[in-house]
C-alpha positions as CSV (number, residue, x, y, z in Angstrom):
1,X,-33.9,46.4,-123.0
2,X,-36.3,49.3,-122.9
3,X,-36.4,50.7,-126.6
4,X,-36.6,54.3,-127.1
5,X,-39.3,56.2,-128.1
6,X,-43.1,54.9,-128.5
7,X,-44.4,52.6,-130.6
8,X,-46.6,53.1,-133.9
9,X,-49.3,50.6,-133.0
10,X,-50.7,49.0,-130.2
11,X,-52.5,45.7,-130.4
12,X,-54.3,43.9,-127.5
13,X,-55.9,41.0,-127.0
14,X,-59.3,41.2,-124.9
15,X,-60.5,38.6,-122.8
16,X,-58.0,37.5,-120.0
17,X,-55.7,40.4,-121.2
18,X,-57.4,44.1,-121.3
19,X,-61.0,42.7,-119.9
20,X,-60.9,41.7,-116.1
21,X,-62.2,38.4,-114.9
22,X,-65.6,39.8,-114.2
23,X,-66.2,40.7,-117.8
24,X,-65.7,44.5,-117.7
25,X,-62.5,46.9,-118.2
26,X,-61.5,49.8,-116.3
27,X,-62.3,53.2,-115.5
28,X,-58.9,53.6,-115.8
29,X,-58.1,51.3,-118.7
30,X,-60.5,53.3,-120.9
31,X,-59.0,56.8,-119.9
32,X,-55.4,55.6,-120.2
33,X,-56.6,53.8,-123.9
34,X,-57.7,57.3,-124.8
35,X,-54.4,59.1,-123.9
36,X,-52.5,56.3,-125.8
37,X,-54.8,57.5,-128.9
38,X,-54.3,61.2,-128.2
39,X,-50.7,60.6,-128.6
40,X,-51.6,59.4,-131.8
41,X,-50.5,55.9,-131.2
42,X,-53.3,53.6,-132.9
43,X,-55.3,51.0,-131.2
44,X,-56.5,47.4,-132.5
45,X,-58.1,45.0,-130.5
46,X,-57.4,41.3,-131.3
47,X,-59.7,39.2,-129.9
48,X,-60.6,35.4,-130.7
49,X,-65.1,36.8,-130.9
50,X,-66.2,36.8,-133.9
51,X,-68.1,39.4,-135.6
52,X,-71.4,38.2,-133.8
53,X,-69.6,39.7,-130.7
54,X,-69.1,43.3,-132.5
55,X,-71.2,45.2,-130.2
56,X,-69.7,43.9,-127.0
57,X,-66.2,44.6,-129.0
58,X,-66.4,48.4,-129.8
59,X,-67.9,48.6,-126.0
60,X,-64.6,47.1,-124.5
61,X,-62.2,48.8,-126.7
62,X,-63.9,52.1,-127.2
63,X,-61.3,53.9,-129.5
64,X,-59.6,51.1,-131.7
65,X,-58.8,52.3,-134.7
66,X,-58.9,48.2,-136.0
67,X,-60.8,45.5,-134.7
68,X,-59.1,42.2,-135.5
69,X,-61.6,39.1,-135.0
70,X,-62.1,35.7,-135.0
71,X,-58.6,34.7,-134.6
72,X,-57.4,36.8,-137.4
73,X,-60.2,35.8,-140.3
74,X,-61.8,38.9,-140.0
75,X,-60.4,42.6,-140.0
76,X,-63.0,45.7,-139.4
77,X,-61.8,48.9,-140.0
78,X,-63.5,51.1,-137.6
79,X,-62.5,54.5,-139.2
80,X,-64.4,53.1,-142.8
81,X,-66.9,51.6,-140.8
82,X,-65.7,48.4,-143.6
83,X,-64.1,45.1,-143.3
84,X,-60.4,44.8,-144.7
85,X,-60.8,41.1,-144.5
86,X,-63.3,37.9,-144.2
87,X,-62.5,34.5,-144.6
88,X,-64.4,31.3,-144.3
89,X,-64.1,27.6,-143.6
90,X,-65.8,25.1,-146.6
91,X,-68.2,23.2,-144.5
92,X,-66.9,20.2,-146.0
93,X,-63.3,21.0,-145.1
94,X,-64.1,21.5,-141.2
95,X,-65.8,18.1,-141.3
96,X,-62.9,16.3,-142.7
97,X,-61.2,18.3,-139.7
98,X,-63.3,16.9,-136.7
99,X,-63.5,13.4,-138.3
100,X,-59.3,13.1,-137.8
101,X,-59.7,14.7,-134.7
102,X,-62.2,12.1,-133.5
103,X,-60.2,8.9,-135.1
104,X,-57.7,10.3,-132.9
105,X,-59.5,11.6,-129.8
106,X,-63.2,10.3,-129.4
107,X,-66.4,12.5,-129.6
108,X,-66.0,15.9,-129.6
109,X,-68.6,18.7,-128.5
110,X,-68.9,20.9,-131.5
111,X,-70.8,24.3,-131.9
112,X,-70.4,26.1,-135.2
113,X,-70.1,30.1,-135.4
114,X,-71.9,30.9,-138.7
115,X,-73.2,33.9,-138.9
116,X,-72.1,36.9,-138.4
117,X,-75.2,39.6,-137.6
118,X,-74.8,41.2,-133.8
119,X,-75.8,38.1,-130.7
120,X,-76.2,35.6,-133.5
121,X,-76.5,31.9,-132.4
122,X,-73.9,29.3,-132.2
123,X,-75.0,25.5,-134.0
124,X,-74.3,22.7,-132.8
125,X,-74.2,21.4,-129.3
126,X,-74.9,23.5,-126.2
127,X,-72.3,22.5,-123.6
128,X,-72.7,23.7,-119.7
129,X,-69.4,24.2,-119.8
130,X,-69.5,27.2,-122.1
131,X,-68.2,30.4,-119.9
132,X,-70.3,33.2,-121.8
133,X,-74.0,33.7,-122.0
134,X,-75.3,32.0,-125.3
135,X,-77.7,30.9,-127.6
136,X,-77.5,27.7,-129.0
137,X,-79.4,26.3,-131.9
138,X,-79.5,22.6,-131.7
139,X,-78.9,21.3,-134.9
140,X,-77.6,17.9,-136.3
141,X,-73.2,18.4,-137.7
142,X,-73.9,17.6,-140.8
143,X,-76.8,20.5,-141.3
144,X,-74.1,22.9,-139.4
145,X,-71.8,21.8,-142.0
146,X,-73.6,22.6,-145.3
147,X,-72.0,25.9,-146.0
148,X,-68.9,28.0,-145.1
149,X,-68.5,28.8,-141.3
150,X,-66.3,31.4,-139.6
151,X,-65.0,29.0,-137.3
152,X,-65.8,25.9,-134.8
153,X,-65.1,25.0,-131.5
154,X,-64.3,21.8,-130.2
155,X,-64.2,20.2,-127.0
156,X,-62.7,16.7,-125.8
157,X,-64.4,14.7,-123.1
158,X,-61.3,13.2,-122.0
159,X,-58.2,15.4,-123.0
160,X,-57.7,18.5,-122.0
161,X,-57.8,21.6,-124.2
162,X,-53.8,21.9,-124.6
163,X,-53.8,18.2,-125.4
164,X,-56.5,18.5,-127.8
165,X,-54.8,21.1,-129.1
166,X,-50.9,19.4,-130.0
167,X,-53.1,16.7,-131.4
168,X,-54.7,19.0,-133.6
169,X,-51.8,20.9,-134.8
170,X,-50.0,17.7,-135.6
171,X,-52.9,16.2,-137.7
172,X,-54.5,18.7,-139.0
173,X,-52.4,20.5,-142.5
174,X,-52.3,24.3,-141.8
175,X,-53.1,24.8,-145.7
176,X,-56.6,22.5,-144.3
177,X,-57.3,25.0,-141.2
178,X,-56.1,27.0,-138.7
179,X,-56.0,25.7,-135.1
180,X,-55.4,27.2,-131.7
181,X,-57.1,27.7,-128.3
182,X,-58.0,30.6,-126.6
183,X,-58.7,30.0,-122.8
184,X,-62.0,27.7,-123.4
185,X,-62.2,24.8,-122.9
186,X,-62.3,24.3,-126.7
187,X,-59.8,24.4,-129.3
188,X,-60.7,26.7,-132.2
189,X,-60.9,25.7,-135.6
190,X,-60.7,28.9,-138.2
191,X,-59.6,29.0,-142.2
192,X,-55.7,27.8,-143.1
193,X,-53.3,30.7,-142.8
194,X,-55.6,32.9,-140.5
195,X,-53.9,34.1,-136.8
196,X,-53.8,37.4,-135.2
197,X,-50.4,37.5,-136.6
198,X,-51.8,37.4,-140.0
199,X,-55.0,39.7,-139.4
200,X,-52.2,42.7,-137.7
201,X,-50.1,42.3,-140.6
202,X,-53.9,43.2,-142.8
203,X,-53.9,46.2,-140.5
204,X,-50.1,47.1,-140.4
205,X,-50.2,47.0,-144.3
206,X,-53.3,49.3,-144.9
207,X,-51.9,52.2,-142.4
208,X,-47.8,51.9,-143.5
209,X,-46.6,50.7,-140.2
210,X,-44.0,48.4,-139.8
211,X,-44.1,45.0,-137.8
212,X,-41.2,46.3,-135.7
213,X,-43.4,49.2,-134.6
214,X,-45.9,47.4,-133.0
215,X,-46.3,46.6,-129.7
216,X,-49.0,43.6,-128.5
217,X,-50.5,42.2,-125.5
218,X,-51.6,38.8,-124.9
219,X,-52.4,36.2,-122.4
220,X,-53.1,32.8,-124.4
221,X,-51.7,30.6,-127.3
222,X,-54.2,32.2,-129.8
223,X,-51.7,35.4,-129.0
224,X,-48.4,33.3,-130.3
225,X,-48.9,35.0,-133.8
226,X,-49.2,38.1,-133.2
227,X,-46.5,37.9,-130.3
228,X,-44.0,35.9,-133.2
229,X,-45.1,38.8,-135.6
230,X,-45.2,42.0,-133.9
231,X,-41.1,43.8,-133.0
232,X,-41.3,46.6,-131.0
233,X,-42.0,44.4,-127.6
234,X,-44.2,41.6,-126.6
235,X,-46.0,41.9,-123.6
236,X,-47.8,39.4,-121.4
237,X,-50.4,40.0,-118.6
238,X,-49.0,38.0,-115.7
239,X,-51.8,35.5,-115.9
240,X,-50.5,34.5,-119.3
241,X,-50.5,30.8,-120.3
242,X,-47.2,29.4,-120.0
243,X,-46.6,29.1,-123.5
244,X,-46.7,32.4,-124.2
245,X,-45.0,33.5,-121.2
246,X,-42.4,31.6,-122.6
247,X,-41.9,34.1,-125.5
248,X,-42.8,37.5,-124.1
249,X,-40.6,40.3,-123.8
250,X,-42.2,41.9,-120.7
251,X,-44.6,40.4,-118.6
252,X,-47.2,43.3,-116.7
253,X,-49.9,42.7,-114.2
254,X,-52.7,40.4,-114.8
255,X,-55.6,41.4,-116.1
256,X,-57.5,42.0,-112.9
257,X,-55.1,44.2,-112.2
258,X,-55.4,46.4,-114.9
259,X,-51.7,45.3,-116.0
260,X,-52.7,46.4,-120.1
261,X,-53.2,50.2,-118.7
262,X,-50.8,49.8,-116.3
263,X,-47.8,48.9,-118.6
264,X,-49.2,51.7,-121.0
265,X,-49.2,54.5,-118.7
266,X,-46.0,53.9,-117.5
267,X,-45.1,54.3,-120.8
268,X,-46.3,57.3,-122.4
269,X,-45.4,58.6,-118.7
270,X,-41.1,58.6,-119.9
């Protein structure tokens, strides 16, 4: 059922959603974005990057009123130029984390996001299979592990990452840490509670809008919170994972196809 009217508040995820394959968004995404603002609809972007990944952020979302990052653990209010929210793993938590995950599993490939300063270094260990250009610091778990980290990935040698990742969620407490994937070939480990569900609902609180008039776009199983979260209509890019597919109200184009813009336009167009 097409609902009436337009929504409040418009949340997208980033990578495999609003960004095409070849790591860059639209012409046209950008000038549709800006008449979705003009209407005075706002604009979040939700996106698994960390705050190290700010920069390339603001670039790819140009008029987001919110950005929400690292899975949810941290909120940046663009307007205030502030962060509503940032939240931490205990060092010593995430290595009680990856020591049931390799009773369970085997080694694991592990870098450590840590700091959060624009292009700052992952720890841990460099792995080819990494998608995005990196820097790595080599360094030993246990140093990565001496202080509180924003969030980890993790990568199996032998499962793959949605079997990593229902082996994670069923040993790992949620009151412990956060688990989900987002496309890599690692799962992502982030603080207990924190999703893009939860870092919306930071956003939705300080601006008076209600979950039911928010409208999200998404394309992995790091999008499940947000999607379980948001009312006004779930919408996934036609190269969605399954999973979420399996929730969404609407499905769009894929991403390389501009399907974000393309859902948008038709809609301010009614």
């Amino acid at each position: 059922m097409v609902k009436p009217g337009l929504p409040k508040l418009i949340a997208t995820d980033l990578d495999g959603t609003l960004v095409r394959n070849d790591d860059t968004v639209s012409a046209y995404t950008h000038e549709v974005l800006d008449r979705v603002r003009a209407a005075g609809i706002r604009i979040v972007g939700a996106t698994g990057r960390g705050p190290r990944l700010t920069s390339l952020t603001r670039n790819d979302i140009r008029v987001a009123d919110f950005l929400v990052l690292a899975q949810g653990g941290w909120v940046l209010d663009q307007t205030e130029s502030s962060y509503l929210l940032r939240s931490r793993l205990p060092g010593p938590m995430l290595a009680d984390v990856l020591t049931r995950l390799e009773v369970e599993v085997g080694r694991l490939s592990v870098m450590v996001e840590a700091l959060e300063h624009d292009d700052a270094p992952l720890w841990g260990d460099y792995d080819p299979t990494w998608r995005y250009p990196v820097v790595v610091e080599r360094r030993p778990r246990a140093t990565c592990l001496t202080g509180d980290v924003i969030k980890a990935f993790a990568r199996s040698f032998d499962y793959h990452v949605d079997e990593l990742l229902e082996v994670a969620r069923r040993i790992v407490p949620p009151d412990v840490a956060s688990v989900t994937q987002a496309g890599l070939d690692y799962v992502e480990i982030c603080p207990a509670n924190v999703n893009k569900g939860t870092g919306l609902a930071v956003v939705a609180e300080s601006v008076g809008v209600d979950p039911q008039d928010v409208l999200v776009f998404g394309d992995m199983p790091n999008d499940l919170p947000m999607f379980a979260w948001a009312g006004w209509s779930r919408v996934a890019v036609a190269n969605a994972h399954p999973a979420l597919m399996a929730v969404a109200d609407e499905v769009t184009l894929s991403n390389d196809e501009d399907g974000v813009a393309v859902y948008l336009d038709k809609l301010l167009s009614r």
